[in-house]
C-alpha positions, 0 to 999 in steps of 0.5 A: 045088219044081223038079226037074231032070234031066240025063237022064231019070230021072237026079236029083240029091238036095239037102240043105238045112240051116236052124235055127229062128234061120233060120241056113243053111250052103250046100247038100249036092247028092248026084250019080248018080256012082261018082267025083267030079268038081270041074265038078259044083258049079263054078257052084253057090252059094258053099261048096256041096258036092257028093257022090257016090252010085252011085244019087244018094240019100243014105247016112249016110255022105254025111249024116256027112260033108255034116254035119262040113261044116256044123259 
């Protein structure tokens, strides 16, 4: 696994989603942000969605909302 950081200290938590079939959606990246901006995922994989976080974790209201996505 590779961590990387913008800043240091500073990381981006990334959710990744796969079933026992080895199904998978795009992956759920949480950024250190008050507001989203568009630039974040525009290079990132196909379908990826990016949330926002003041600290970067995930809640469970990103959860809720990365797993509506997914479905």
């Amino acid at each position: 696994m590779l961590t990387t950081s913008a800043e240091r200290g500073s990381n981006v938590t990334m959710l990744a989603f796969v079933n026992a079939a080895g199904g998978t959606t795009p992956p759920v990246f949480v950024f250190p942000r008050k507001k989203p901006i568009t630039q974040l995922t525009k290079d990132g994989a196909d379908g990826c969605l990016g949330l926002v976080h003041e600290s970067g974790w995930m809640t469970g209201d990103n959860f809720y909302a990365s797993t509506v996505r997914a479905s």
